[in-house]
C-alpha positions in Angstrom: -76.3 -25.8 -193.6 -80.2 -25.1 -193.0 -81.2 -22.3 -190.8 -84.6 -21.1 -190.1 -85.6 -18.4 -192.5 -87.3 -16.1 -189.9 -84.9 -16.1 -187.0 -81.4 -17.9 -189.3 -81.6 -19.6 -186.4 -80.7 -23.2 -185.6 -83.0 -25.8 -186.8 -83.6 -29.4 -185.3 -84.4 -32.8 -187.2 -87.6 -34.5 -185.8 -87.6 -38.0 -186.7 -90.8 -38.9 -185.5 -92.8 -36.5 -187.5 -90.0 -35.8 -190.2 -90.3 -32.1 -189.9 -87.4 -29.3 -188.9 -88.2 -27.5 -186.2 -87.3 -24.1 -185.4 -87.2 -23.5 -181.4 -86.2 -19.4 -182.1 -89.3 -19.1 -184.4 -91.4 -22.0 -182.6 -91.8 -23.3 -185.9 -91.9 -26.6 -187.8 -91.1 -26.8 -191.2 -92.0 -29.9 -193.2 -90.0 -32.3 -195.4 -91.5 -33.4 -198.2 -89.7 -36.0 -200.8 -86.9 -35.5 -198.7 -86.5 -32.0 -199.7 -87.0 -29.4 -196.5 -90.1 -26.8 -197.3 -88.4 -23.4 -195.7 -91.3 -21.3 -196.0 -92.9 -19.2 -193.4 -95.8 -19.3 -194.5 -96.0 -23.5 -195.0 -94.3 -23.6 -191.6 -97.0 -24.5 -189.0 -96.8 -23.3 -185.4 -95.3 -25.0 -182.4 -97.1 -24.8 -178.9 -96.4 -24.3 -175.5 -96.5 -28.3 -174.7 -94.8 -28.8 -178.0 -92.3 -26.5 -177.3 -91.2 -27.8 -174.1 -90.9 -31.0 -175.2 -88.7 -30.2 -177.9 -87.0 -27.9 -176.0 -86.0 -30.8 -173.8 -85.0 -33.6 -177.1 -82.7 -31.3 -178.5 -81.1 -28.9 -175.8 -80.6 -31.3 -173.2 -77.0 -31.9 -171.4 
């Protein structure tokens, strides 16, 4: 099981831009040949707007 490596928080699977994404860290980690890039420092930051729309996709009930 993936985690986010700043927070070992929960991470999310975004289809549409094939990236993890950590809402704890606000961070999107990137997938490349299918094989998840966990590094903070290759992670690239998550917005307010982006955030929130995330935020919606994967914790809504």
């Amino acid at each position: 099981m993936l985690v986010c490596p700043v927070t070992k928080g929960k991470v999310y699977y975004n289809k549409d831009s094939n990236e993890l994404i950590s809402l704890s860290a606000r961070l999107a980690f990137k997938i490349e040949d299918d094989i998840p890039v966990m590094l903070e420092s290759e992670a690239r930051q998550i917005d307010h707007e982006e955030y929130e729309k995330f935020k919606n996709l994967f914790l809504k009930k």
